[in-house]
C-alpha positions as protocol buffer text, in pm:
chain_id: "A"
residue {
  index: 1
  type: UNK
  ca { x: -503 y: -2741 z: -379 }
}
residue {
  index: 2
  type: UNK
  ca { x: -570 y: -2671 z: -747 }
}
residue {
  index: 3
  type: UNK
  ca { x: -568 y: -2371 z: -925 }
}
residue {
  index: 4
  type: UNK
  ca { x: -948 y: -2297 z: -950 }
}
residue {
  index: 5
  type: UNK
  ca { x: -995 y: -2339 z: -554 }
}
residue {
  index: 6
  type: UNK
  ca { x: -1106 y: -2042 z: -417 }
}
residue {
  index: 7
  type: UNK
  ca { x: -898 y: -1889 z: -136 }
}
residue {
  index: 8
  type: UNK
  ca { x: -1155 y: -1609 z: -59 }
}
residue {
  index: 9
  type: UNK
  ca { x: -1535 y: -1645 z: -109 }
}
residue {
  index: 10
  type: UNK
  ca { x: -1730 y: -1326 z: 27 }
}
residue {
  index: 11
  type: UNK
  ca { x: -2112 y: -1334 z: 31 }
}
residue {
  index: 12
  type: UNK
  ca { x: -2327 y: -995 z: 106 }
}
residue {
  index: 13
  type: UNK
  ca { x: -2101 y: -849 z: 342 }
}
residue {
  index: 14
  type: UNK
  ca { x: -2161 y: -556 z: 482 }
}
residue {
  index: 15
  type: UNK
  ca { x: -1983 y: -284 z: 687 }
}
residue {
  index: 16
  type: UNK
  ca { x: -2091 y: 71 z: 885 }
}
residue {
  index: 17
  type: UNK
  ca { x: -1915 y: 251 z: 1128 }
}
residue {
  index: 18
  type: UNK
  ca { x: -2076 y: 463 z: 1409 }
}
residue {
  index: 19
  type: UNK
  ca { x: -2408 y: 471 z: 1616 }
}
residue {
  index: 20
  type: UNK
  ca { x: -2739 y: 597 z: 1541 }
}
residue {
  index: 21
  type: UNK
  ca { x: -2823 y: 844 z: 1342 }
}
residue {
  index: 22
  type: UNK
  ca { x: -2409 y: 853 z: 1265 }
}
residue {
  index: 23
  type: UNK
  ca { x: -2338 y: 531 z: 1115 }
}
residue {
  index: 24
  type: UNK
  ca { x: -2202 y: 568 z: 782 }
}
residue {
  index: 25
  type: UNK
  ca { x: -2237 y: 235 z: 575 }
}
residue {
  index: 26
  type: UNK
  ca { x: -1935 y: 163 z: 392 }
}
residue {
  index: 27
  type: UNK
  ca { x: -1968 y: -216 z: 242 }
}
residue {
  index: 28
  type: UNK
  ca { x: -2314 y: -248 z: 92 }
}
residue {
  index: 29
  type: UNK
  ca { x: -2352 y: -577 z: 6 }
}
residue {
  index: 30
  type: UNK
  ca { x: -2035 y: -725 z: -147 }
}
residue {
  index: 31
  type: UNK
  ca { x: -2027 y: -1008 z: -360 }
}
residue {
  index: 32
  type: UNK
  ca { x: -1639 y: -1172 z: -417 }
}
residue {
  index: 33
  type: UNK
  ca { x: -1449 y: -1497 z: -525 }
}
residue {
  index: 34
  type: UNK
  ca { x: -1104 y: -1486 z: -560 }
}
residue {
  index: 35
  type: UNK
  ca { x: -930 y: -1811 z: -701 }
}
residue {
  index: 36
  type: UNK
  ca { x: -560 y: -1922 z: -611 }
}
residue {
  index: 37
  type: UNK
  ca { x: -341 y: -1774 z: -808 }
}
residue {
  index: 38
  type: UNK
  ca { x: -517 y: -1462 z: -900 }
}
residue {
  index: 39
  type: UNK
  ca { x: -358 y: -1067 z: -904 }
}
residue {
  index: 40
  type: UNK
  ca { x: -657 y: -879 z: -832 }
}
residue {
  index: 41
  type: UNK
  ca { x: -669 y: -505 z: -881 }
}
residue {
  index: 42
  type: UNK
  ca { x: -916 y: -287 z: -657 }
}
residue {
  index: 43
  type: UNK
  ca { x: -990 y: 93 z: -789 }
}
residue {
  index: 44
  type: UNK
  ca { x: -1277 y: 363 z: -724 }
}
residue {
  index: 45
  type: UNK
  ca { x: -1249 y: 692 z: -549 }
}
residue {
  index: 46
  type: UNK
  ca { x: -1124 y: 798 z: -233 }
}
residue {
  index: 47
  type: UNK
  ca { x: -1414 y: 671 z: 99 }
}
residue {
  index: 48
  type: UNK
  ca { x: -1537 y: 401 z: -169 }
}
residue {
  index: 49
  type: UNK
  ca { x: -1436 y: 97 z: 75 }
}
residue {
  index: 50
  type: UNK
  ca { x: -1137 y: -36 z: -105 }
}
residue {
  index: 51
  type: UNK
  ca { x: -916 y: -47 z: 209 }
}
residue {
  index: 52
  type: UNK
  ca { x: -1225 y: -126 z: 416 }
}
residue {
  index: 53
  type: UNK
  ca { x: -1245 y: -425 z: 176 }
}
residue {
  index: 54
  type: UNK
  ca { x: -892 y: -495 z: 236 }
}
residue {
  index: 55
  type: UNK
  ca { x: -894 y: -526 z: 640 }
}
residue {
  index: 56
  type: UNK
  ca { x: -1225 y: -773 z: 611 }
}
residue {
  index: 57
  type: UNK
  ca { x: -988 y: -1011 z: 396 }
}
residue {
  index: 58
  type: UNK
  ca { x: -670 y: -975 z: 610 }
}
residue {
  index: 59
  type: UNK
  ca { x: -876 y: -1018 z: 900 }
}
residue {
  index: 60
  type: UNK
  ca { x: -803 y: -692 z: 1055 }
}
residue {
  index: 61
  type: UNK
  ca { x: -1163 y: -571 z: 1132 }
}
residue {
  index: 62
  type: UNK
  ca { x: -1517 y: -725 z: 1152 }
}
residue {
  index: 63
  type: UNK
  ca { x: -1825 y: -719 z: 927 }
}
residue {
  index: 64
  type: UNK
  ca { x: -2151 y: -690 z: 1051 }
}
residue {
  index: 65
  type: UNK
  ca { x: -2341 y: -867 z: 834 }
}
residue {
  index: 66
  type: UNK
  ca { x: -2269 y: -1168 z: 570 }
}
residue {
  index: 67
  type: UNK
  ca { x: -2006 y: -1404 z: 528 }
}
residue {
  index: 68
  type: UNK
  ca { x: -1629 y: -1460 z: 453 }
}
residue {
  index: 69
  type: UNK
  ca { x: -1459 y: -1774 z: 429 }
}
residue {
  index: 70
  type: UNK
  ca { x: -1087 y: -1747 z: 368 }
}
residue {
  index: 71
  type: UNK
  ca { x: -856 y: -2072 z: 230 }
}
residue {
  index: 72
  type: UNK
  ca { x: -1195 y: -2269 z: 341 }
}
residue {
  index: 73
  type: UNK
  ca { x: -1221 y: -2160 z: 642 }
}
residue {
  index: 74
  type: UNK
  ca { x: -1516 y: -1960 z: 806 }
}
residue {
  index: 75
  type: UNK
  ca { x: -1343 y: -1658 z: 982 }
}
residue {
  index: 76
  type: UNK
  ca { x: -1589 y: -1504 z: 1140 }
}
residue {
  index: 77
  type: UNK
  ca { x: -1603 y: -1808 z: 1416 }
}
residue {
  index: 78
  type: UNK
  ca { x: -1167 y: -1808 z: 1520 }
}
residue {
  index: 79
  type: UNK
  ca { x: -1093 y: -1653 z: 1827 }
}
residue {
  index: 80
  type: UNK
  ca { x: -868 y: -1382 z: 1842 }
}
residue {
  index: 81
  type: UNK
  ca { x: -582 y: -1542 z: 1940 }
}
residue {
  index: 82
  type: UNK
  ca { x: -659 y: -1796 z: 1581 }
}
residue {
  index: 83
  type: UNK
  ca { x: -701 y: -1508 z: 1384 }
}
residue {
  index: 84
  type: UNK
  ca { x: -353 y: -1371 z: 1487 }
}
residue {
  index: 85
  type: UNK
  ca { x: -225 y: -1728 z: 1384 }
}
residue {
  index: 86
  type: UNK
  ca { x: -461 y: -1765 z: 1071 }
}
residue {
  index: 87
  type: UNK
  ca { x: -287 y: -1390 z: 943 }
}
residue {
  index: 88
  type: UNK
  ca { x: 73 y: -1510 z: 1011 }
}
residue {
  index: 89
  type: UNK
  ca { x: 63 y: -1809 z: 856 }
}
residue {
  index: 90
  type: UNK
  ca { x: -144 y: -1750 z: 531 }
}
residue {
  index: 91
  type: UNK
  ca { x: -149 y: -1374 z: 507 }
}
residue {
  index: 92
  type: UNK
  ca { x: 125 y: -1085 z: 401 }
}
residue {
  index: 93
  type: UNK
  ca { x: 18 y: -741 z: 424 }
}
residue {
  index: 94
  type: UNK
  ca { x: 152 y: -414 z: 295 }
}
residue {
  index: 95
  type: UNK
  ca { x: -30 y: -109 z: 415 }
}
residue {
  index: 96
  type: UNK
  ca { x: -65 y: 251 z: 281 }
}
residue {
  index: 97
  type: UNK
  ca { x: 205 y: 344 z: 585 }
}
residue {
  index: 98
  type: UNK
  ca { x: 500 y: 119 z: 572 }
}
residue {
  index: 99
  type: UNK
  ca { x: 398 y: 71 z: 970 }
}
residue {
  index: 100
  type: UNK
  ca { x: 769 y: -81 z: 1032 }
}
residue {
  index: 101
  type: UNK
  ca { x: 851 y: -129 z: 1403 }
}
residue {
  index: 102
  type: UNK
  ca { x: 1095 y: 197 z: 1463 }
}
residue {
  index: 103
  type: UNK
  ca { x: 1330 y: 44 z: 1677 }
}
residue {
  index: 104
  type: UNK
  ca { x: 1414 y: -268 z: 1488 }
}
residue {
  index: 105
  type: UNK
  ca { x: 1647 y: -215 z: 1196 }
}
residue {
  index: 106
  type: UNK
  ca { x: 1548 y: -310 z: 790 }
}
residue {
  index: 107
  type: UNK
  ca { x: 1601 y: -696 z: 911 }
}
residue {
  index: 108
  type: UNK
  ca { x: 1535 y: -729 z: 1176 }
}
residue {
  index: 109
  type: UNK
  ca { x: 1173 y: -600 z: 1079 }
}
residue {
  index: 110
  type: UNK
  ca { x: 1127 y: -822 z: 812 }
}
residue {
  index: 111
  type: UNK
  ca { x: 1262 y: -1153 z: 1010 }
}
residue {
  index: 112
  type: UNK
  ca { x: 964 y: -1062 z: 1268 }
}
residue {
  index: 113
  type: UNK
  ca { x: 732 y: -1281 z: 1083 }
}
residue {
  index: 114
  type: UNK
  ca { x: 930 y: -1577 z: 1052 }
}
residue {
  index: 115
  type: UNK
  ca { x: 1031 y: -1542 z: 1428 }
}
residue {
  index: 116
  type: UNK
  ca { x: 686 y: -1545 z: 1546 }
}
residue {
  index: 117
  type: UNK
  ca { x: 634 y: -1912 z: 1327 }
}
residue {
  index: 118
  type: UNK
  ca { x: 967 y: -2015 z: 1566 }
}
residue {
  index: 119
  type: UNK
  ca { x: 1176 y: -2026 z: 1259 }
}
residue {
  index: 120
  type: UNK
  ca { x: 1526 y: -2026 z: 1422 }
}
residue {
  index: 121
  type: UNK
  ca { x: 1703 y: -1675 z: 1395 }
}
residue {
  index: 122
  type: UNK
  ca { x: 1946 y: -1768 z: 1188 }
}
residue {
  index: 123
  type: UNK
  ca { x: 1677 y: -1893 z: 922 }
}
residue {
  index: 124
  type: UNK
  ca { x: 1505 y: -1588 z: 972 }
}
residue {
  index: 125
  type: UNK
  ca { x: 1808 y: -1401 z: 942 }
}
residue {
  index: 126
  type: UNK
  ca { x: 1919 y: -1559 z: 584 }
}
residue {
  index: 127
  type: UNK
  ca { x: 1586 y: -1575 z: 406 }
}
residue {
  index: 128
  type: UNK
  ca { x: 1560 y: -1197 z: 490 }
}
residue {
  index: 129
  type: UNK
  ca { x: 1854 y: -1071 z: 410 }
}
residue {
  index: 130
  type: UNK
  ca { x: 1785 y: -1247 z: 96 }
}
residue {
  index: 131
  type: UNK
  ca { x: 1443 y: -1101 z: 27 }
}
residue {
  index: 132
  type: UNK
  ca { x: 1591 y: -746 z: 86 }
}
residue {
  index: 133
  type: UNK
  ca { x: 1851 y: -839 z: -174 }
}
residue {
  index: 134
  type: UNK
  ca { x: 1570 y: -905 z: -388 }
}
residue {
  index: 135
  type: UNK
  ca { x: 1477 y: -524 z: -329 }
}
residue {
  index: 136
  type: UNK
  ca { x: 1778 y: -415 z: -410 }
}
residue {
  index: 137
  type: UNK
  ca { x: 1801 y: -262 z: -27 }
}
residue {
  index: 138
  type: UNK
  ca { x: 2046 y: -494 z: 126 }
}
residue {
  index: 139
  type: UNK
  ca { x: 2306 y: -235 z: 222 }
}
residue {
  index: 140
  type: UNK
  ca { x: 2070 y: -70 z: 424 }
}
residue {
  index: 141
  type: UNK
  ca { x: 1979 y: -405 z: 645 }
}
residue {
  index: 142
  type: UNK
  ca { x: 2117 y: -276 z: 948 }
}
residue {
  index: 143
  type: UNK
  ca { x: 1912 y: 72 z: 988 }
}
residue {
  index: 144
  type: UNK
  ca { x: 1646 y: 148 z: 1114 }
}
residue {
  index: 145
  type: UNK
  ca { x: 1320 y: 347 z: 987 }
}
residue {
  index: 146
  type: UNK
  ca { x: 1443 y: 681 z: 1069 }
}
residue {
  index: 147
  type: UNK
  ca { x: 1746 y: 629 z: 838 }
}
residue {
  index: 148
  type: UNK
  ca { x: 1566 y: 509 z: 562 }
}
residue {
  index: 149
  type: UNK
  ca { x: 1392 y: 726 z: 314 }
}
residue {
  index: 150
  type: UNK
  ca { x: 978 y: 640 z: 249 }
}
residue {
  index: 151
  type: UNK
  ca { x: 1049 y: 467 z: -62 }
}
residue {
  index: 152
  type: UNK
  ca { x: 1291 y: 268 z: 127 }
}
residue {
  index: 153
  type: UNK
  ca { x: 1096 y: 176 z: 450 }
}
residue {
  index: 154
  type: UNK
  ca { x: 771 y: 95 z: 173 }
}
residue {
  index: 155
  type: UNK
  ca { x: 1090 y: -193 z: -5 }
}
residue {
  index: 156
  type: UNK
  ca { x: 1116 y: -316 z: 336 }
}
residue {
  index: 157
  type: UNK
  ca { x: 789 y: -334 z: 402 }
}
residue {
  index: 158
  type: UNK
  ca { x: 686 y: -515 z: 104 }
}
residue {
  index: 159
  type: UNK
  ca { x: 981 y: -768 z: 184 }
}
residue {
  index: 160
  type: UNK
  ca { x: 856 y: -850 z: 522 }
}
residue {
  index: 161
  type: UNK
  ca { x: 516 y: -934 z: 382 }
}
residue {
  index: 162
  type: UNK
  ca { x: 615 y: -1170 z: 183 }
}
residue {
  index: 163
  type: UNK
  ca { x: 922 y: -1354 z: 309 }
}
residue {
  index: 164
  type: UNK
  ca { x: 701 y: -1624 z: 435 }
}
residue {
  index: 165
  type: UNK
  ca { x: 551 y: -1674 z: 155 }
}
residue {
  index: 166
  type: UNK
  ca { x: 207 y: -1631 z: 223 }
}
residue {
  index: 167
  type: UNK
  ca { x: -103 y: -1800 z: 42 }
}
residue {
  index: 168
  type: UNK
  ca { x: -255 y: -1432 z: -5 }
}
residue {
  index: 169
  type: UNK
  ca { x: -92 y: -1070 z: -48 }
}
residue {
  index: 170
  type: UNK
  ca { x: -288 y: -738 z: 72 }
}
residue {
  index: 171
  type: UNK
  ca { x: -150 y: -470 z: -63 }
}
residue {
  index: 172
  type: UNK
  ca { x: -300 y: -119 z: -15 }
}
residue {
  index: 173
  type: UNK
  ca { x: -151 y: 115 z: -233 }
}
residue {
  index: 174
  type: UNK
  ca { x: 196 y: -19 z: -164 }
}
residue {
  index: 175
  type: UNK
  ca { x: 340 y: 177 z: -446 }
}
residue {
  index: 176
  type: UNK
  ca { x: 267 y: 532 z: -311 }
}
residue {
  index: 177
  type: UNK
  ca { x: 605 y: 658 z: -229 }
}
residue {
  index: 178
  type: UNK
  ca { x: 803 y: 490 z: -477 }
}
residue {
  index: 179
  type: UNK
  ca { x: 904 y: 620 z: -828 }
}
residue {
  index: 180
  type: UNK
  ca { x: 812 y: 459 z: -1138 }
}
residue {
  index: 181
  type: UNK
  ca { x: 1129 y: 265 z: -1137 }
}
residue {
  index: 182
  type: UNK
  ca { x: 1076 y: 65 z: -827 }
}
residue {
  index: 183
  type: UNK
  ca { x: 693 y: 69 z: -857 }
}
residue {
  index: 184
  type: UNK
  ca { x: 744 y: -131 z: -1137 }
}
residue {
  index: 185
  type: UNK
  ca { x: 1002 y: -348 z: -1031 }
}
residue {
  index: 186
  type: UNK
  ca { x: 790 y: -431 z: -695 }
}
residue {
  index: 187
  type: UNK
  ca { x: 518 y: -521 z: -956 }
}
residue {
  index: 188
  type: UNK
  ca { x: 735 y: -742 z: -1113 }
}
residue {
  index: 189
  type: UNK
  ca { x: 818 y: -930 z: -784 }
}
residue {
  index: 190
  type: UNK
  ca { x: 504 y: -969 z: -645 }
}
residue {
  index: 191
  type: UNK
  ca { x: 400 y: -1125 z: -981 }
}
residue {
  index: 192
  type: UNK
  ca { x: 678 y: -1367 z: -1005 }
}
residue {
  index: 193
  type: UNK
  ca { x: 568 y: -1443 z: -657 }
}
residue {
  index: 194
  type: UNK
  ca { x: 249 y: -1550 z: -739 }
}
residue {
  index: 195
  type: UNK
  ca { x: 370 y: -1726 z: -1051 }
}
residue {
  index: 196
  type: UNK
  ca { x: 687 y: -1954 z: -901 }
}
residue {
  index: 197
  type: UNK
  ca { x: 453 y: -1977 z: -576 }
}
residue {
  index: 198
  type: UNK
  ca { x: 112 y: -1997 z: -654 }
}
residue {
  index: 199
  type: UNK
  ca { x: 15 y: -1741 z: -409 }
}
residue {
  index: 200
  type: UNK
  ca { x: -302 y: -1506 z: -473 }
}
residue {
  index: 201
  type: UNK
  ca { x: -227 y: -1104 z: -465 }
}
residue {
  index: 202
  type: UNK
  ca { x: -469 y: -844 z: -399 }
}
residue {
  index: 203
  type: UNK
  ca { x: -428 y: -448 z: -429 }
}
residue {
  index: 204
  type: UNK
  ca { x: -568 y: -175 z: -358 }
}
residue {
  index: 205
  type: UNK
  ca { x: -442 y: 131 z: -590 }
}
residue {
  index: 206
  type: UNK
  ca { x: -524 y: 446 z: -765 }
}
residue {
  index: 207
  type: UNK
  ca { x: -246 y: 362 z: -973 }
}
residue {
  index: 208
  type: UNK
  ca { x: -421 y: 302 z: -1333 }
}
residue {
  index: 209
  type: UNK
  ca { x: -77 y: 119 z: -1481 }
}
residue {
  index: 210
  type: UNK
  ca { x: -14 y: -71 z: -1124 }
}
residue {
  index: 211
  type: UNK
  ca { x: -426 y: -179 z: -1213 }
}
residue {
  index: 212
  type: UNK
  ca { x: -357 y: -277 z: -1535 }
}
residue {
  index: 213
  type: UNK
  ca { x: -112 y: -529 z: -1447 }
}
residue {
  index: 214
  type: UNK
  ca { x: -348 y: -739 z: -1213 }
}
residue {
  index: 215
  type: UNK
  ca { x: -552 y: -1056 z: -1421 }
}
residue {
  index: 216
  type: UNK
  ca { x: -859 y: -902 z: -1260 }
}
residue {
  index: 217
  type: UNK
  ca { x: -955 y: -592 z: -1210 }
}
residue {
  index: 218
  type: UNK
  ca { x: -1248 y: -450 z: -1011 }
}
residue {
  index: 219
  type: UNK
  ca { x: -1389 y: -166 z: -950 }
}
residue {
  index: 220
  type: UNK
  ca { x: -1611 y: 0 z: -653 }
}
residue {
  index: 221
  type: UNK
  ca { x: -1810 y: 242 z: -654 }
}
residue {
  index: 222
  type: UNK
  ca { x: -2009 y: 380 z: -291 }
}
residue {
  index: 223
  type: UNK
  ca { x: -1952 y: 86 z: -99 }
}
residue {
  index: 224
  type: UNK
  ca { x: -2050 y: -164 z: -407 }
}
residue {
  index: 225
  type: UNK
  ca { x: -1904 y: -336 z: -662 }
}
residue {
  index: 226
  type: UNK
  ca { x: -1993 y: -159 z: -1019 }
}
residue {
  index: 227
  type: UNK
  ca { x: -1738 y: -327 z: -1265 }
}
residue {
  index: 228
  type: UNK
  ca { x: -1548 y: -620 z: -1291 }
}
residue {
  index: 229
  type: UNK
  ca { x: -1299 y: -641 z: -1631 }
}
């Protein structure tokens, strides 16, 4: 694949929730390539459809109208059960909650990826105890959520979404509860990532200095599109 393929190409898609008289349009008509290789920022006011915008890519909700094709691939025709495969292969998300798995400890929750490819355990086991290394949060491997503070379980999270190394990174303001320190230093990951790797990043954040650091940045506005820099 060469750098100018696109890995998502969105055409007029739209998105409303509720019935009736009730339904609240959220996408209005989006418009979107995103090459390989690209750190796209996403920014615009709270209820604008950023994260909306976000769970169409990672495959997380459906659009009612237009199209989305993702690494060349029409989405919006896999079943469920290839969507599930589709997001564990190619995608790595980090969400606004850390949503780790409570019971698991710091590794174990970031080996479930690579478990669910059938990567053996002890694979699984060594690449993420060497991602959490990489996060500085290796001596807290074997607890669990509840031990962990949120800037912590948001490290871990942000480990486990991209120890597979996944052709495209969601991120939804995955730099809420962590201090400028570690925001930064994420930042710094996630672009080395996408430099040594060649995978394509995409966040959501009202983070102007997290936004300035993307090659693109976009910006929404009312369920639309309204700058592009």
């Amino acid at each position: 694949m060469q750098l100018e393929d696109k890995i998502v190409e969105i055409k007029n898609l739209e998105k409303a929730y509720g019935y009736g008289k009730s339904k609240l349009p959220v996408l209005k008509g989006i418009n979107l390539d995103i090459k390989k290789g690209d750190v796209v920022s996403i920014t615009g006011p709270s209820g604008t459809g950023k994260s909306t915008l976000l769970n169409m890519m990672g495959c997380l909700d459906n659009f009612d109208k237009g199209s989305m094709v993702l690494l060349g691939k029409d989405v919006s025709h896999f079943t469920v059960d290839e969507l599930s495969l589709f997001r564990n292969i190619h995608v790595g998300f980090v969400f606004q909650l850390h949503n780790l798995l409570p019971e698991f400890t710091a590794l174990e929750n970031v080996m479930i990826p690579l478990l669910i490819r059938r990567i053996s355990s002890k694979d699984a086991k060594d690449m993420s105890y060497e991602m959490l290394k990489k996060f500085n949060i290796e001596d807290r491997a074997s607890h669990k959520p509840g031990e962990m503070s949120g800037g912590e379980c948001q490290r871990v999270a942000v480990a486990r979404a991209i120890v597979g190394e996944p052709d495209l990174i969601l991120a939804d303001e995955p730099t809420g509860s962590l201090d400028s320190k570690n925001s930064m230093a994420l930042l710094e990951i996630l672009l080395d990532l996408c430099k040594d790797k060649g995978c394509t990043i995409v966040i959501v954040t009202h983070d102007l200095k997290i936004a300035e650091m993307a090659h693109r940045k976009i910006q929404m506005l009312d369920g639309v599109i309204v700058n592009e820099l």
